[in-house]
N, C-alpha and C positions, 0 to 999 in steps of 0.2 A: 504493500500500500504506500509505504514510503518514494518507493519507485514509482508509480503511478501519479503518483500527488507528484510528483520533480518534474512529471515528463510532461503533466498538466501544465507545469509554469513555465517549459521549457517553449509549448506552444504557444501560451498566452504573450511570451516576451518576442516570442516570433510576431505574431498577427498587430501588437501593439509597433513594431516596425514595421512591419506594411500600413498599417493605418499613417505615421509620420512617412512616412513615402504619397499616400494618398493628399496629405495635408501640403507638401510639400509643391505636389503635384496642381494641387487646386491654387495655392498662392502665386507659383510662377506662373498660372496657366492665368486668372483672372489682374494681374498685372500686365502681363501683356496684351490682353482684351483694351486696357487703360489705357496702354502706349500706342495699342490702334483707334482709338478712340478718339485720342490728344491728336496721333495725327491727321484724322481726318477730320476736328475741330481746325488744324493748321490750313490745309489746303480748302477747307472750305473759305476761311478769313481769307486766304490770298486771293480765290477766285470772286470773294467781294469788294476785294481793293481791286485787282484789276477791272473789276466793273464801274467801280466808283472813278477812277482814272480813264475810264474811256469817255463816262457821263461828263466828268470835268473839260476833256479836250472835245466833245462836243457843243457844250458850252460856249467854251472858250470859242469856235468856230461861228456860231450862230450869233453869238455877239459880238463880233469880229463883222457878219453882214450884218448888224444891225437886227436881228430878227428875232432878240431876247433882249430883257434888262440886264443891267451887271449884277442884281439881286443873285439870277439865277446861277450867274458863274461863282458868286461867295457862298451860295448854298451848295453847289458840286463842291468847293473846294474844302466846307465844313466837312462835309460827305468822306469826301477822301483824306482828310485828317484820321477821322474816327475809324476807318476802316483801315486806315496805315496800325492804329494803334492797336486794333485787336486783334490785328494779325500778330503784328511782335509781342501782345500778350498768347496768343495761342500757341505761337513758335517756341516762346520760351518754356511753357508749359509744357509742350510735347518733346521739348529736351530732358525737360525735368523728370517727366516719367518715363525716358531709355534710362537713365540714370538711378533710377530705382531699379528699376531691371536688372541692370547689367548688375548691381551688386547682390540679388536674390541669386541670380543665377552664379553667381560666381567669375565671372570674367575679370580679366588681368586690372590693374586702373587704366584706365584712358583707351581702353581698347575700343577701336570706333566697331559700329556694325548700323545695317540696315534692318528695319523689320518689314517682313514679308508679310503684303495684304493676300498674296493666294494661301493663307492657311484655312485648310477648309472648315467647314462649317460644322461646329457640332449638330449629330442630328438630333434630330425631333422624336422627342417619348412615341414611343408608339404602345404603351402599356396605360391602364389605368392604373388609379389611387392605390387600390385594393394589391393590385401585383407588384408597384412599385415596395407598398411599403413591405409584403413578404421578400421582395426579392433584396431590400434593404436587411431582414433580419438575417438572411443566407449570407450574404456577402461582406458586409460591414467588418472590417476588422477590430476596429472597435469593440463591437457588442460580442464578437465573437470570441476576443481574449478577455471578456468580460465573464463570460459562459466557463470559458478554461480556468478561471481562478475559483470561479464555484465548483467547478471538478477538483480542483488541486486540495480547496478545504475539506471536499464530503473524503478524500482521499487521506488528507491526514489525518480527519476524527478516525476513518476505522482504524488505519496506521497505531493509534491510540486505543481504541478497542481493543486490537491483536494485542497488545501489552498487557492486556490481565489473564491471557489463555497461557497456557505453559508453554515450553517451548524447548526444542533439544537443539545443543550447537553441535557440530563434530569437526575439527582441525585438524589439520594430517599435515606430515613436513616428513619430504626424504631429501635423500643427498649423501654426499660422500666427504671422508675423512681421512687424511692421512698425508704422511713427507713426501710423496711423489705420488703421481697417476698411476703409476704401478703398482705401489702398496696401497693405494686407498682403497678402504671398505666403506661399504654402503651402512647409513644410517638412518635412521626415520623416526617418526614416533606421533602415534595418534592418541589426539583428547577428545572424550565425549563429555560433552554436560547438559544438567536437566534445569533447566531454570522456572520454578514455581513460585509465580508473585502470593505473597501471604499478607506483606505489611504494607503495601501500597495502594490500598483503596483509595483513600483521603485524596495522595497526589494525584491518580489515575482519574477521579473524580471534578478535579479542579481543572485541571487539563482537558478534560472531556466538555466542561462550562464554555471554561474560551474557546475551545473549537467551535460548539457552537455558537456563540457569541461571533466570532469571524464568519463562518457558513452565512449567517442572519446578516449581514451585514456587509457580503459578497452579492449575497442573492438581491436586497436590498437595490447596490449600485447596477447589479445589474437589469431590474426592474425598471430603475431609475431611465438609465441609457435608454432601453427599447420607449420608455416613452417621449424621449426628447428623438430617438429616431424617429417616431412616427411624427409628430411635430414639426419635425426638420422637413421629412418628403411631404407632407401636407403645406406646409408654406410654400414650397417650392414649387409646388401644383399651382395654387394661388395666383402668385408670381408672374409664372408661365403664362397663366391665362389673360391674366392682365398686358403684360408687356406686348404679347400678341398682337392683341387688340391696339394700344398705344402706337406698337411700330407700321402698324396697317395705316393708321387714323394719321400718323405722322406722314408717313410714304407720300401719299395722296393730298396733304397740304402743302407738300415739301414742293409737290408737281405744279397745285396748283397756284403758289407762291414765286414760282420760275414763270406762269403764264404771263401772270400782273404784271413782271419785272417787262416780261418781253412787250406785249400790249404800251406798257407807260412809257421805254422808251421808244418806242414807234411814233407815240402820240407827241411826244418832245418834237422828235427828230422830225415831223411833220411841219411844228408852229402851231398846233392845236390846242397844246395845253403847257401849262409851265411844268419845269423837277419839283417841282411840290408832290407829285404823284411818283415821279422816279424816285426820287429819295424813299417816300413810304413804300413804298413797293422793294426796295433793296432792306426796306427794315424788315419788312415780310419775308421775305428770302433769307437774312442772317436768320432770323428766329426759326425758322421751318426748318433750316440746315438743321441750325443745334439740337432742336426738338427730335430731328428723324437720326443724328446721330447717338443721343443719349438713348432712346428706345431700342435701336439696334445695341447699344452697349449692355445696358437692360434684361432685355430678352435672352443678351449673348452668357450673361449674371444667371440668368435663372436658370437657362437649362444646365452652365457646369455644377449651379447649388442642387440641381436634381440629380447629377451626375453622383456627384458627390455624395449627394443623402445615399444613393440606391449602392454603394460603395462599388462603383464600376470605374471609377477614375482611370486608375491603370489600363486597363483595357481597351476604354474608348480611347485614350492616347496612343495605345501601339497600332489601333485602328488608323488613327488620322497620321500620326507620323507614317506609318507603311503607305498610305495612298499619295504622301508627296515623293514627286519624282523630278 
């Protein structure tokens, strides 16, 4: 029983490192979701400076022939202030977070690198509530060196039970004796013993409490766990279902906030109407960007926090690392 209970802990110290592998796995993986996120905050600010700069040198051209006020040229050139500046605030920001990066994952200092937007797509649950969360109790490394510490304890109490049953040892030892290889003779000698506990109730008794008392208190945390796992995959259902929706609803304002932009400068560029409209219309565009990029970062949140819950981390990664080529 003693051996059984060791080899319980031996698996439990196992699985509780695959779990920090899984953890490990989820940090670097949802940081870099970050670092694609920041940069595609970046290149969206640049494609609205360079919109804001094209507004301004049309401006500048249309009241050049007389065919606007200079109102209109100090409102492009506010325009392009503000969008110079959230660029070099996005930029900086999306430096910032490679720079967390590089040091989760370990890389040299100053070691430059690129991040790759063809990393594919986690896929999409195709399980329900109900299967996620059992396939979280199978998998979880967690709960399941949670499970091997409650084995390791019901394993020492009996370990501690067999202590009061008698018990025989037997020791044997041979070998040889003597001034050279040649004269030596063989030696050996066998012990038997009988060991019957008579005076140890009391200790045996006390011992048998804490065991239980640990057992209770294994079981306990392990109760605990399964229900912060089911918790975890039920928020992450949630989640899921929300940001879905969020990144659809973003998509399709994002589309139709690029139409306004295109229509208002058309209506400029005619002498129809003043950048009163093109400036709001590019503010509708910065915000629809942001909007559809946070949803997609969101969305990109939930399904590894589902990943995660259902403890498949590992796996969906040897998935997606194996299909880049």
């Amino acid at each position: 029983n003693n051996t059984r209970a060791e080899n319980h802990n031996v698996e439990a110290a196992r699985l509780v490192r695959k779990s920090a592998r899984d953890l490990v796995i989820n940090v670097a993986g949802t940081v870099y979701v970050q670092a694609l996120a920041a940069a595609a905050r970046a290149d969206s600010a640049r494609a609205q400076r360079d919109t804001a700069q094209a507004l301004y040198n049309t401006s500048v051209d249309l009241k050049t022939n007389g065919l606007v006020a200079g109102i209109d040229v100090l409102r492009s050139q506010v325009q392009l202030s503000t969008e110079t500046q959230r660029l070099t605030a996005a930029s900086n920001d999306a430096e910032k977070v490679k720079l967390q990066l590089a040091r989760i994952i370990g890389l040299p200092l100053g070691q430059a690198f690129q991040l790759d937007p063809r990393l594919p797509e986690l896929p999409d649950p195709t399980m329900a509530l109900e299967q996620a969360v059992e396939q979280a109790y199978r998998q979880r490394a967690d709960y399941q060196a949670a499970l091997e510490r409650v084995k390791a304890a019901e394993a020492a109490r009996q370990a501690i039970v067999g202590e009061a049953l008698p018990s025989v040892r037997v020791n044997a030892d041979y070998g040889e004796i003597g001034l050279t290889a040649a004269s030596a003779q063989a030696t050996y000698s066998v012990i038997g013993a009988v060991n019957i506990p008579i005076f140890q109730g009391g200790r045996l008794q006390g011992r048998l409490l804490e065991a239980d008392a640990d057992i209770r208190s294994r079981r306990a945390q392990a109760e605990d766990m399964k229900a912060s796992i089911y918790y975890e995959v039920r928020d992450a259902f949630l989640d899921l279902q929300a940001t879905a929706l969020q990144l659809q609803t973003a998509t399709q304002a994002r589309d139709l906030a690029a139409q306004q932009l295109t229509q208002a400068r058309d209506r400029f560029a005619a002498g129809v109407a003043s950048n009163i409209e093109v400036v709001q219309a590019q503010e509708a565009v910065a915000l629809a960007n942001e909007q559809a990029i946070n949803a997609r970062f969101g969305y990109d949140l939930a399904k590894g926090a589902l990943i995660r819950g259902t403890g498949t981390t590992e796996e969906i990664l040897r998935q997606l690392v194996g299909g880049i080529r």
